[in-house]
N, C-alpha and C positions, 0 to 999 in steps of 0.2 A: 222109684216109681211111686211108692205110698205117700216119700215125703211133696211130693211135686202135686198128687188125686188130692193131700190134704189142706197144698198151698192153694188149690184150683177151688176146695169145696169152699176155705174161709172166706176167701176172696167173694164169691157169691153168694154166699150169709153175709156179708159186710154189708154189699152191695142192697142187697133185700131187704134187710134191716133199716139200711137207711131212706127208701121207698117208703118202709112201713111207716116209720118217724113222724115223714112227712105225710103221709095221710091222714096219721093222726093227730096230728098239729090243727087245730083252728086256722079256716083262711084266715091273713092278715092284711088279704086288700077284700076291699066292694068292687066289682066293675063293670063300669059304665058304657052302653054301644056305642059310640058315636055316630053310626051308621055306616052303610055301603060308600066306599071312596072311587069305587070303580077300578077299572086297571092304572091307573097312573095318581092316584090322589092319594094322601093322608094326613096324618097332623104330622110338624113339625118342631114347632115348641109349646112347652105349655110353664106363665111365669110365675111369680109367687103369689097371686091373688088365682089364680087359675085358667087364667083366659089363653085359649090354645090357636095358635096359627093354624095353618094345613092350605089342602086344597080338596077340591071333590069335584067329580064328573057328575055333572048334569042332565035332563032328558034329553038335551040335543047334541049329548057327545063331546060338549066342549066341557074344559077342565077350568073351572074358577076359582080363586084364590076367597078361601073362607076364613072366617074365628067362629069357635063355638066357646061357650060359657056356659057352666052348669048342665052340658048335655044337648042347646039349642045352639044354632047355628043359622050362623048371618053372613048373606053372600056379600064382598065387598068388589067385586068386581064388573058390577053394573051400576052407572058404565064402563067404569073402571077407565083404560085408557083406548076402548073402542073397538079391538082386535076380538078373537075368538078365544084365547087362552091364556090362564094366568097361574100363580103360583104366590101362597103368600106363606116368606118362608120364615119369614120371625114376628114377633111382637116383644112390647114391653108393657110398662104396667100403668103407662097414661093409653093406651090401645090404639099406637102409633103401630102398623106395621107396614112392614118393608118386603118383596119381592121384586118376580118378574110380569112382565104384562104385554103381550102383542100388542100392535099400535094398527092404525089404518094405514101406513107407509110401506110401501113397497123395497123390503132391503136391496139394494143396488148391486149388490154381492151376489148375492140370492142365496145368502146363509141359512141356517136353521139353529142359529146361537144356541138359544133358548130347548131346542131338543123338542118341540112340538110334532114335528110331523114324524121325528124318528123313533116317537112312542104310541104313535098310531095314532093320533089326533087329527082331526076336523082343522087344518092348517092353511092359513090364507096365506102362507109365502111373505110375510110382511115384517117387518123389526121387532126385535123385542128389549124394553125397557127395563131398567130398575125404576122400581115405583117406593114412594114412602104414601102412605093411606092415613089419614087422620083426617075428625071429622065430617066424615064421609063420603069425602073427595079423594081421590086416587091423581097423585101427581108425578109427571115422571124426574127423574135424577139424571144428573147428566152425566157422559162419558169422558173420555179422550180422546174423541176425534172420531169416536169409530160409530158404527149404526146402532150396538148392540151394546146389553148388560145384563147384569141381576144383583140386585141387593138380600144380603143372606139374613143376617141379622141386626137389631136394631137395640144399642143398651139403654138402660134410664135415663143418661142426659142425651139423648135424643142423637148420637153419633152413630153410624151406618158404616158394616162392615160388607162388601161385594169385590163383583172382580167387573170392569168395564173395558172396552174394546178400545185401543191406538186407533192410528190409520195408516199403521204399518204393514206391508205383507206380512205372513207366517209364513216363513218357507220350512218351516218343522210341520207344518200338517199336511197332512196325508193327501198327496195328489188331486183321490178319485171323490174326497168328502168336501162336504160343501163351506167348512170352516176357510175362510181365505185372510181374517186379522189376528193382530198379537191380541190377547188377552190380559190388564194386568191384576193385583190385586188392589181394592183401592179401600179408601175411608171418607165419605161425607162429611163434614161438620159444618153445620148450618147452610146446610143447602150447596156448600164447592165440595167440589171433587180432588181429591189426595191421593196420588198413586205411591204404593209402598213398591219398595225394591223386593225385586227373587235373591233367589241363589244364584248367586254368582256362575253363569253360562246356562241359566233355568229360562227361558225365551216367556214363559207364561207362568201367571199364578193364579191364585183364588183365596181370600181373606174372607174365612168361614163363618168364622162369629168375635164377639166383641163383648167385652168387661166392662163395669161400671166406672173402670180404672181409666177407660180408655186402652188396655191390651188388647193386641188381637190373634188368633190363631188361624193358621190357613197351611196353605203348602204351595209350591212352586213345580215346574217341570217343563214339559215337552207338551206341543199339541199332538192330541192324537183324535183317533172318531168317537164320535157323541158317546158316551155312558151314560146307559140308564143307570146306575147306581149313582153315580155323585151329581148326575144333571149338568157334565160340563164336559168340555172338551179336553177336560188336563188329562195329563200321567202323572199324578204325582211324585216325585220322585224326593223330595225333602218334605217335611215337616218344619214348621215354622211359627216363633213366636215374634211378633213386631210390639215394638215398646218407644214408644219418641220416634217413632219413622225410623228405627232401625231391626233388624233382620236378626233371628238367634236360631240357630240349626239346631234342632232337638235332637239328631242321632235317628238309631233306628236299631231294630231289632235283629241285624246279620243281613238281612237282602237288602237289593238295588233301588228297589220301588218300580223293578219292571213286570212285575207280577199282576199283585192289584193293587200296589201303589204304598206310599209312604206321605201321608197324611194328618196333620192337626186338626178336627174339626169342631173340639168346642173347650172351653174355659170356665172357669168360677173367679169370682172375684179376690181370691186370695190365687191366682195366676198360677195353680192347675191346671195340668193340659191333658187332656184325652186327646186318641185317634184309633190310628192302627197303622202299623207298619209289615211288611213283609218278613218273611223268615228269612236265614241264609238257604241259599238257594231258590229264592222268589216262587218255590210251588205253595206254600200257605203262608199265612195271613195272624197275627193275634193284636188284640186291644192292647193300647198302651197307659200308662198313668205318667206322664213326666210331672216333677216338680223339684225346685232348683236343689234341694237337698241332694235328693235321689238319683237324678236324669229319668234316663227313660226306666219305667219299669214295664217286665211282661206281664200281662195280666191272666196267660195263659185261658182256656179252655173251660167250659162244664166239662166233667167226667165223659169220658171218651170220643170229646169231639176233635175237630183236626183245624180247626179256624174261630177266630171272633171278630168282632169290630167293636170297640166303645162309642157311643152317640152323645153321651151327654152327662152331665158331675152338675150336683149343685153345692150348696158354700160349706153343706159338713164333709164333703169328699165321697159320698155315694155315687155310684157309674152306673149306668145302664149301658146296655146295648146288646148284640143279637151272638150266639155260639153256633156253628153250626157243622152236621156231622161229617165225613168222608164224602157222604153221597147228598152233601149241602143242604141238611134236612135244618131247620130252623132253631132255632129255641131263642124268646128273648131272657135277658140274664138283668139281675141287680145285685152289687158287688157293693157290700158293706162289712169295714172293718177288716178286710184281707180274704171275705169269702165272698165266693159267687155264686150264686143259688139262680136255678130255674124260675122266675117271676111265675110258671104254670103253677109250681107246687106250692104258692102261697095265694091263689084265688079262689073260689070255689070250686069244687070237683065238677059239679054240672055245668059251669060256664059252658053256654054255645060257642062258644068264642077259644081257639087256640091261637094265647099271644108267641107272634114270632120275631118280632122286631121291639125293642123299648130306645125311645128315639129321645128322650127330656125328662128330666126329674126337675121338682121343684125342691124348695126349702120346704116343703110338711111330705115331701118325701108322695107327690102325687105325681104318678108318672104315664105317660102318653106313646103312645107307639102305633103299630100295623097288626091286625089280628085277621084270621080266616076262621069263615064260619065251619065249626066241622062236618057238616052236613054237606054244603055247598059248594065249599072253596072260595068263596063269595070274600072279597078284603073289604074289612072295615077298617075305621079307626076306634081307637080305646082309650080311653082314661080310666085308671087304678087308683083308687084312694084308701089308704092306710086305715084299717077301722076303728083304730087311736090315735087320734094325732102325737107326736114325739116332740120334746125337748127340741130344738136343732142339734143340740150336742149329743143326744142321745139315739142310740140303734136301735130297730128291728131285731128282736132273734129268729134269725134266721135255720131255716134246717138246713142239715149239715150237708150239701153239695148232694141234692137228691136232685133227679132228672127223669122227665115225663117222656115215655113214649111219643117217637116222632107220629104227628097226624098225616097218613097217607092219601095224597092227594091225586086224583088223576091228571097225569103226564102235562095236560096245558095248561094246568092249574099251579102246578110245581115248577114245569118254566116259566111260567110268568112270575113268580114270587122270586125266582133266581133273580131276576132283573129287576127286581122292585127290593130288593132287601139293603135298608139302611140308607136308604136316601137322606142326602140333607145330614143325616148323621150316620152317614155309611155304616 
């Protein structure tokens, strides 16, 4: 019994200690509000000059596809392509960027592709597009046949990674929901449309983001009903990297992807893959690192948590993305060098702002994500800027895997951030 009270006391000195650490540690980011995003808006990416995609809800409700730079923010969705709601989910570094966009067209289906009305929006029942925006015209991209699309990401020579609609049934979607085509993953290059192959008996895909290589990362599966987390109709059930129009099954961490799914969602240009894959036995979830040395690696958890997701790597192999507890209390994380550290315990203590999601890192190591006010519960978006800039080759020291008390939120503040965590970069 004394040896067990003295295993139990060290363990909680360990613990404590390393709290203190980081308290005492100088924050090593600034950060920035970006403002209220409303229930369904945030940023998405943000590139190496700084300029961050997202979206933000408006005084009339509807959801527009924005970029902010240096903390201001510029609506591009008026007119955009006419409809009430949009989403702009990548950018690159000429301030080309690519989403989805409601049209004035009446879907003939009477789908909800695009996940507008089943995230409570101000929805006119009408198509929704993949748009590329440059200029300050909003143009739409075209499909395979089908009414619907979205364009995810967009790299620097100007090629487009999304998923757009056949005009096939889906007989894999779900009876009572309103999805009724095949969805595939596709690639633009100079304005035509490229469908990439699934997995092999995978009916649908989605091609998440894209490398300067030309790589692209995404995942394949089953239709199923709308996700607010990944904004699509899949089940992911493989992970996938496409290279020349062909298909490489990343593996997975022991589950099926019938859980919360088996997904690639973003790359670096030395063709790093983050996601997150299921466990064996699909009840949790952890962030993954694939790269062709390694395969998949687990990126495992913060300290004592039971799930993660990875959102985002830039080109020295730093990760962001979100940990979260048994009782799916948040924290967003950045993983440099083999360690994961709580992104809260390198900001300021008094930030109003507790980050819970980190969705894009850049090369100077400035990263973007979803925060809640802790007063209000109110979600913002955030931008974190290192208050050194770094070598590219060089790290952060980070503290050694210390972890902030979860911010306790009232009950419909907390289910809604369940449904909003990790979007775009799950």
């Amino acid at each position: 019994m004394e040896g067990l009270m003295n295993t139990i006391w060290t363990s909680f000195a360990v613990g404590s200690l390393l709290n203190v650490l980081a308290m005492a540690q100088p924050p090593l980011f600034t950060v920035t509000d970006l403002g209220a995003v409303g229930a369904a808006g945030q940023p998405f990416v943000i590139t190496n000059h700084g300029l961050v995609s997202g979206a933000a809800v408006f005084p009339d409700s509807s959801l527009h596809g924005v970029l902010w730079y240096k903390g201001r923010k510029l609506d591009i969705a008026t007119p955009g392509l006419k409809g009430p709601n949009s989403m702009a989910f990548g950018v690159n570094q000429w301030a080309q960027a690519v989403g989805e966009a409601q049209t004035l067209s009446s879907d003939p289906k009477g789908e909800d592709f695009c996940g507008f009305a089943a995230l409570g929006l101000p929805s006119s029942g009408t198509s929704c597009l993949p748009f590329l925006w440059q200029n300050g015209v909003m143009n739409p991209l075209s499909t395979l046949g089908g009414n619907n699309g979205a364009a995810n990401q967009i790299n620097n020579r100007g090629e487009v990674a999304g998923m757009a609609e056949n005009d096939m049934t889906d007989t894999a979607c779900p009876s009572a929901g309103p999805q009724k085509l095949q969805f595939k993953p596709v690639v633009w290059r100079n304005g035509k449309v490229q469908e990439l192959p699934t997995y092999p008996g995978d009916p649908d895909g989605n091609a998440v983001a894209i490398n300067d290589h030309g790589q692209v990362a995404g995942g394949s599966g089953d239709c199923t009903a709308f996700s607010p987390i990944s904004l699509t109709n899949l089940q992911p059930l493989h992970a996938l990297l496409w290279e020349d129009g062909k298909a490489t099954d990343l593996g997975n961490l022991g589950g099926t992807g019938h859980g919360n799914g088996i997904e690639a969602v973003n790359l670096n240009n030395h063709g790093q893959v983050v996601g997150n894959s299921d466990l064996t036995g699909d009840a949790n979830f952890h962030a993954f690192l694939w790269t062709r040395e390694t395969g998949m690696l687990d990126l495992g958890t913060l300290p004592g948590d039971a799930n993660s997701a990875a959102n985002g790597i830039n080109d020295a192999g730093d990760v962001v993305g979100v940990s979260l507890d048994a009782s799916f209390n948040p924290r967003a994380f950045l993983r440099q060098n083999g360690t994961m550290t709580d992104l809260n315990t390198l900001i300021p203590a008094d930030s109003p702002l507790f980050l819970i999601t980190a969705c894009s890192i850049n090369s100077d190591g400035e990263i973007i994500g979803i925060a809640v006010e802790k007063t209000s519960g109110n979600v913002h978006g955030y931008l974190v800027t290192p208050r050194q800039r770094k070598d590219h080759s060089e790290s952060l020291s980070l503290a050694p895997q210390a972890v902030t008390d979860p911010v306790v939120l009232p009950e419909n503040a907390h289910q809604l951030l369940l449904s909003r965590l990790g979007i775009r970069g799950r």
